[in-house]
PAFI-540268 format. One record per atom (N, C-alpha, C, O): residue number from 1; x, y, z. Coordinates in pm, 1 decimal, always signed. Layout:
N
SITE NUM X Y Z
...
***
This chain:
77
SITE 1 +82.5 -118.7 +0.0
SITE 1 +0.0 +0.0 +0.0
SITE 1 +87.2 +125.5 +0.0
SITE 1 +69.9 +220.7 -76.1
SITE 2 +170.1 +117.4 +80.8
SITE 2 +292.4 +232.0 +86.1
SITE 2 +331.0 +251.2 -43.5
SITE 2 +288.8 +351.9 -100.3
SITE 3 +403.1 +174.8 -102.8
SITE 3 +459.2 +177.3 -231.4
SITE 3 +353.8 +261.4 -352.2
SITE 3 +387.2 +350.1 -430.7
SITE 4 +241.3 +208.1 -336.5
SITE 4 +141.7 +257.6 -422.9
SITE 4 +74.8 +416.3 -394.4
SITE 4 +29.4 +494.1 -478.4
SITE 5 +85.2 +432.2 -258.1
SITE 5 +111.3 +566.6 -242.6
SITE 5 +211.4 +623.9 -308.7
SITE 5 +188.4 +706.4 -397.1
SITE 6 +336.1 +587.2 -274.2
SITE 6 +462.4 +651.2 -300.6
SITE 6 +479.6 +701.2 -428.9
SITE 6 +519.1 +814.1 -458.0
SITE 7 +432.7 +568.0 -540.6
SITE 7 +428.4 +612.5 -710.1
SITE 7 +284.7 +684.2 -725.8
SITE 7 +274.2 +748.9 -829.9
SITE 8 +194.5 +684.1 -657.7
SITE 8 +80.9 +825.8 -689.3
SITE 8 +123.7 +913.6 -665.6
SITE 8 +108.6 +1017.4 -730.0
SITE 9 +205.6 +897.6 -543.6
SITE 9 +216.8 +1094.2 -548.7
SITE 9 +348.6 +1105.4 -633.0
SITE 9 +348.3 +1218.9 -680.8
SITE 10 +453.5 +1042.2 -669.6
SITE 10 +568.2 +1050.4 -808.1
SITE 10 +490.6 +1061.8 -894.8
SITE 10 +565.2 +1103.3 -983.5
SITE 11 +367.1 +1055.0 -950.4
SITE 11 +281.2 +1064.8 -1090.4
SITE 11 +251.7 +1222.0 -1038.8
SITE 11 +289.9 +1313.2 -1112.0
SITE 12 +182.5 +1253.7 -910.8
SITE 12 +130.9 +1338.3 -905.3
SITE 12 +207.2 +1446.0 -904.7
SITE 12 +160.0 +1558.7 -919.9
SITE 13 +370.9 +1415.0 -881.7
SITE 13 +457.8 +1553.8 -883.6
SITE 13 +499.9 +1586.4 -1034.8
SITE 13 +528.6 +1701.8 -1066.6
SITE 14 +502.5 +1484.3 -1123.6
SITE 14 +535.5 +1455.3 -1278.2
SITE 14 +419.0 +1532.3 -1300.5
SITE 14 +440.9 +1651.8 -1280.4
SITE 15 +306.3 +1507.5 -1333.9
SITE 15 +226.5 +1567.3 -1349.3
SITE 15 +207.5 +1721.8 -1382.0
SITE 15 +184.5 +1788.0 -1483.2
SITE 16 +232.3 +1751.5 -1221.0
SITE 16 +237.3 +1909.4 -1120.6
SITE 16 +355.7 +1964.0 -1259.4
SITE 16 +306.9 +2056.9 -1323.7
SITE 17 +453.9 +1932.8 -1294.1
SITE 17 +596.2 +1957.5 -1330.7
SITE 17 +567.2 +1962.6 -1492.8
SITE 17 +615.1 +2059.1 -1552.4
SITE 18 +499.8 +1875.7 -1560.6
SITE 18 +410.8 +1866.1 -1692.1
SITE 18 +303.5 +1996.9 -1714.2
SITE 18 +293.8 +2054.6 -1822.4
SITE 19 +225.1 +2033.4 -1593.9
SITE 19 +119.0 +2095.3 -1661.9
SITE 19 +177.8 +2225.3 -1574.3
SITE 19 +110.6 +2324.5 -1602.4
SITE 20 +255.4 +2247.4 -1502.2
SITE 20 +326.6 +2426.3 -1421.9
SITE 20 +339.3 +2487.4 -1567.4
SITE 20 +264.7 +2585.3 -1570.0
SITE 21 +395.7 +2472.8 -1676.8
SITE 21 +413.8 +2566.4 -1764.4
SITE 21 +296.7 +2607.6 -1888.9
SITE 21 +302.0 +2677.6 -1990.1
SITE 22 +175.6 +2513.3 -1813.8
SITE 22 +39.5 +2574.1 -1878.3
SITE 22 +23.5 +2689.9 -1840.0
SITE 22 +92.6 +2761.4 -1767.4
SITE 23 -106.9 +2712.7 -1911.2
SITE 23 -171.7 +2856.9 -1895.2
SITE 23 -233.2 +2822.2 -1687.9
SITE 23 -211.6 +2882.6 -1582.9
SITE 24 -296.3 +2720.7 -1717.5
SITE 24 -383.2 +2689.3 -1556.0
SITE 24 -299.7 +2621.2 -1485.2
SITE 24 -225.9 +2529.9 -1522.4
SITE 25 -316.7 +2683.5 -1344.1
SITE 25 -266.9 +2620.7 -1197.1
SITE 25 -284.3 +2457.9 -1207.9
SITE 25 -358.3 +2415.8 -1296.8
SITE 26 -231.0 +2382.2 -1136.9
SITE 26 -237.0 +2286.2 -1128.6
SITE 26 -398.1 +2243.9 -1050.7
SITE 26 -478.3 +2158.6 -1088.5
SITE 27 -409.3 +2353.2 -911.2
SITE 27 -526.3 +2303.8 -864.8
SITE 27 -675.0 +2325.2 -980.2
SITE 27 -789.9 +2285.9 -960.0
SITE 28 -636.0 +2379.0 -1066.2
SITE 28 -747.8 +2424.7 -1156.7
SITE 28 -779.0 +2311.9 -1270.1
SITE 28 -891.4 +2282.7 -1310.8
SITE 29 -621.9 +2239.2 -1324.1
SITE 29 -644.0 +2084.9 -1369.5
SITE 29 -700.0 +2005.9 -1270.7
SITE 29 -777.1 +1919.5 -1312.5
SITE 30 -679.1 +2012.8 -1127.1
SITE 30 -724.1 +1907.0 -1097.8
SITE 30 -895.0 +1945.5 -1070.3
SITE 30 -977.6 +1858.2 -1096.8
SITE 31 -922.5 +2026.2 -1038.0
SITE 31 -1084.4 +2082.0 -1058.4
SITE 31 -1137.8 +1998.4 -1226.3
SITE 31 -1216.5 +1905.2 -1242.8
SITE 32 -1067.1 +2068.5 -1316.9
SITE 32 -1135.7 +2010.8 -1442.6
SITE 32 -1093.4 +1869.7 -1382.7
SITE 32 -1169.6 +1843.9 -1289.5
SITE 33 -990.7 +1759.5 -1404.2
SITE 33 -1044.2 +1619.2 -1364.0
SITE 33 -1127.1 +1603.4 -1286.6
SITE 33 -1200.4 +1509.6 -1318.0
SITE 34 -1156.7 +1658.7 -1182.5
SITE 34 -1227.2 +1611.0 -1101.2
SITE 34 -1423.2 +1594.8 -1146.1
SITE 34 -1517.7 +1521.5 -1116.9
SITE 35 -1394.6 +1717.5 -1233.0
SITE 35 -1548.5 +1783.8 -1282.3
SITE 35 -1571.1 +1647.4 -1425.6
SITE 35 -1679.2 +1595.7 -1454.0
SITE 36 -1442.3 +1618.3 -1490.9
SITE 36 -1448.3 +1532.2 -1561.9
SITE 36 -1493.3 +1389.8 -1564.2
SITE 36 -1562.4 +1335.5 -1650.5
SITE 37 -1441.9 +1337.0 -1453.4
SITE 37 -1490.1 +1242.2 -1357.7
SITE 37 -1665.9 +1204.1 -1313.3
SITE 37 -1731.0 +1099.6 -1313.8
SITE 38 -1696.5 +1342.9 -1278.4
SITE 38 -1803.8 +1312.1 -1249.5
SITE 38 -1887.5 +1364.1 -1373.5
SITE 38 -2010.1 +1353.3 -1370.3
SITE 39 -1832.7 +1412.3 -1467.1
SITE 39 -1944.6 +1359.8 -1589.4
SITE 39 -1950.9 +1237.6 -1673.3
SITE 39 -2038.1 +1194.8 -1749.0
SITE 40 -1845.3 +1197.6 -1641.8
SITE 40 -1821.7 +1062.5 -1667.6
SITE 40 -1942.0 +928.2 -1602.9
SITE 40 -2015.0 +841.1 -1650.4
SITE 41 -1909.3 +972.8 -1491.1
SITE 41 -1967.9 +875.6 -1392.8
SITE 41 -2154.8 +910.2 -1424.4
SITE 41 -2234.7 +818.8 -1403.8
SITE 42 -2182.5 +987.5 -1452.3
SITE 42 -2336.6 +1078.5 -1492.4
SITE 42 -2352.8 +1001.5 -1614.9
SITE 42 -2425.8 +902.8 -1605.4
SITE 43 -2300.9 +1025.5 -1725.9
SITE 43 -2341.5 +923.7 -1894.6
SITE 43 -2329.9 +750.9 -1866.8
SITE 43 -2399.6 +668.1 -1925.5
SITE 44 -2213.0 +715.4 -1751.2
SITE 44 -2259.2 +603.6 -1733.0
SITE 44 -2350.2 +549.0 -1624.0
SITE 44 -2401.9 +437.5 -1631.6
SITE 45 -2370.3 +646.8 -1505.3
SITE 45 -2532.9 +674.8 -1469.4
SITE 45 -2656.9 +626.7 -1578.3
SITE 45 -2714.4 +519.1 -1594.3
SITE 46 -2672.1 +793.9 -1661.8
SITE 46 -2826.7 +781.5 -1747.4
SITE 46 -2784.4 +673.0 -1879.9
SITE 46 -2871.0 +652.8 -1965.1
SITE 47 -2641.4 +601.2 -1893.7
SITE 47 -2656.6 +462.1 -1988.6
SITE 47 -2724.3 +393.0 -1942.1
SITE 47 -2829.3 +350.5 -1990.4
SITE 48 -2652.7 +354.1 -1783.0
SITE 48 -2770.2 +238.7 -1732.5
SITE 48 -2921.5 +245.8 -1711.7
SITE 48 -2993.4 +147.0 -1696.5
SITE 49 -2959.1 +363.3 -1712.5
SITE 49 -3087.1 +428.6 -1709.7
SITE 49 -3194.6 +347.0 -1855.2
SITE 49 -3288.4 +267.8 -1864.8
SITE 50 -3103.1 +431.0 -1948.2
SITE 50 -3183.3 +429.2 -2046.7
SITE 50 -3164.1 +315.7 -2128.1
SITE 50 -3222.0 +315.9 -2236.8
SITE 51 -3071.3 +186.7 -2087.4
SITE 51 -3073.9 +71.7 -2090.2
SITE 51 -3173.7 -23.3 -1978.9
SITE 51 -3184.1 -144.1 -1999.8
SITE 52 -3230.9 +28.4 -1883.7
SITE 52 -3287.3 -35.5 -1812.5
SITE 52 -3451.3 -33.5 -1866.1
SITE 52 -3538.8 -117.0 -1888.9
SITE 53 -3435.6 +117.3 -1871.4
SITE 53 -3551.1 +169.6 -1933.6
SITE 53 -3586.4 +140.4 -2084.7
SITE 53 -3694.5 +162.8 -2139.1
SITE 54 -3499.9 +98.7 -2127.9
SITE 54 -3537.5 +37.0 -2271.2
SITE 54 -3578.8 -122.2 -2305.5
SITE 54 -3640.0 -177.4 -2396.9
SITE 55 -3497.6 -174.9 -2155.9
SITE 55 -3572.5 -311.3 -2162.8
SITE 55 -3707.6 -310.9 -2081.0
SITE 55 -3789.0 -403.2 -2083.6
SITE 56 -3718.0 -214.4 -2020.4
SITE 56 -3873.8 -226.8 -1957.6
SITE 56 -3987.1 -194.0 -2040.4
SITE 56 -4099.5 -244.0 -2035.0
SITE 57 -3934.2 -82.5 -2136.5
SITE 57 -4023.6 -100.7 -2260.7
SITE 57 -4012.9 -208.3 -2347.9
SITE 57 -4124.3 -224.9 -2397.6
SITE 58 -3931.3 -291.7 -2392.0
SITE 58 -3936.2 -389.8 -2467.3
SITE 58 -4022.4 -519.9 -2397.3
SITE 58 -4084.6 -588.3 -2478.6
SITE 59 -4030.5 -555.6 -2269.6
SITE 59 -4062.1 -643.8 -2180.2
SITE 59 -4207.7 -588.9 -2164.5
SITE 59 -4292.4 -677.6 -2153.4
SITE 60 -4259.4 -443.6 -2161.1
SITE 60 -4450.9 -364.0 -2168.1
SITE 60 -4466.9 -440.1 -2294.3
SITE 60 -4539.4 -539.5 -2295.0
SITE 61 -4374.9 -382.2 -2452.5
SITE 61 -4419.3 -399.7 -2543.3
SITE 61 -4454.2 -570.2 -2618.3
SITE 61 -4528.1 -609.6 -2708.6
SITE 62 -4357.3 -635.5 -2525.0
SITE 62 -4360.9 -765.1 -2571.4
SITE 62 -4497.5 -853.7 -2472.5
SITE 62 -4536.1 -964.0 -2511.2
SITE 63 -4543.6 -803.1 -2375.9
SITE 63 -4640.5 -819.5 -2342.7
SITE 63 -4768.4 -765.9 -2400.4
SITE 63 -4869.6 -824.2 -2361.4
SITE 64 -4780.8 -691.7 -2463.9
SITE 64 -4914.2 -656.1 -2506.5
SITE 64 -4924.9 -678.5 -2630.0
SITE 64 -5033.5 -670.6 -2687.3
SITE 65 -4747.2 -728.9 -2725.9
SITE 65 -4798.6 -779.5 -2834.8
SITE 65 -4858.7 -947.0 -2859.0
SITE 65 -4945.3 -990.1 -2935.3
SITE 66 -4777.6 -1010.4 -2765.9
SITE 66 -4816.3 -1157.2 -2738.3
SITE 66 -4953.6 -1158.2 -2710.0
SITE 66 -5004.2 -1181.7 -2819.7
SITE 67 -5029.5 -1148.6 -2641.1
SITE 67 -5191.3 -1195.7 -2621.8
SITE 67 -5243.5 -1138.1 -2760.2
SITE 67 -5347.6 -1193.3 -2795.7
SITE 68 -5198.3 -1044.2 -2843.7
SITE 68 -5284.5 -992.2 -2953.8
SITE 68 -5269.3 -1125.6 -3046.9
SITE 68 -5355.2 -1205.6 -3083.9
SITE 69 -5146.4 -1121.0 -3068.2
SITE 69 -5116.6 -1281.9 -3093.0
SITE 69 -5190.4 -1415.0 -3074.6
SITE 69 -5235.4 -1495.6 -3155.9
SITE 70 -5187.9 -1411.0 -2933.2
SITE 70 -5249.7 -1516.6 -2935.1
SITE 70 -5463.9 -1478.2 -2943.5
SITE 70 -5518.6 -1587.0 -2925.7
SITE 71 -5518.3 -1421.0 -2953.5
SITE 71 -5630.4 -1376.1 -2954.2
SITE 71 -5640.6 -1456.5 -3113.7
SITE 71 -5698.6 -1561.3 -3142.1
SITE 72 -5543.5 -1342.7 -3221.3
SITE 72 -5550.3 -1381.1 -3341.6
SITE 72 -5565.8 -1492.7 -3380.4
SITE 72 -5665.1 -1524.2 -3445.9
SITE 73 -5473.0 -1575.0 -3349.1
SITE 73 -5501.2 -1726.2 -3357.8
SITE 73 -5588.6 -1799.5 -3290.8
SITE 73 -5568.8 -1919.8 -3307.4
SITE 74 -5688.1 -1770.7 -3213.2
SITE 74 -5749.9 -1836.9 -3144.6
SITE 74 -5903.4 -1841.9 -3219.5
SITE 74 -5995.6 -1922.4 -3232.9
SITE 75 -5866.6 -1692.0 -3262.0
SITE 75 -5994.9 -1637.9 -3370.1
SITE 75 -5981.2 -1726.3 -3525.6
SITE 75 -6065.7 -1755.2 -3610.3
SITE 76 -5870.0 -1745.4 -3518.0
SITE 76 -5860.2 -1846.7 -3659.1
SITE 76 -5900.3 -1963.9 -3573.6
SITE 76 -6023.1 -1972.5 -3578.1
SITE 77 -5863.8 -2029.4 -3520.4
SITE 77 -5908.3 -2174.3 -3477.7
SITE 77 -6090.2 -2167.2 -3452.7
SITE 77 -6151.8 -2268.1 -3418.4
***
């Protein structure tokens, strides 16, 4: 666990040392990651959403087409 600390924060001073001669502070990259992150985490939020929600319509729709179904054929027999 130590160790894995030790090389996060060596990434995190590489980093610091990479983006100092931008236009933005470092704490201001890490604001945008951070803001990045959680839009991230939001699209794969409303994916699962509108994957859940798309099989609950397929599972309404496949129910109300089956009995029409079977009606039809029953009316032929």
């Amino acid at each position: 666990m130590q160790k894995i600390q030790e090389e996060l924060k060596q990434m995190d001073e590489s980093m610091e040392a990479i983006l100092r001669g931008n236009v933005l502070p470092i704490d201001k990259w890490r604001l945008l990651f951070q803001i990045q992150a959680h839009l991230y985490r939001f699209e794969l939020l409303f994916d699962t959403f509108n994957n859940d929600s798309n099989l609950m319509i397929n599972e309404i729709t496949n129910k109300n087409i089956n009995p029409a179904k079977t009606n039809i054929s029953m009316k032929k027999l």
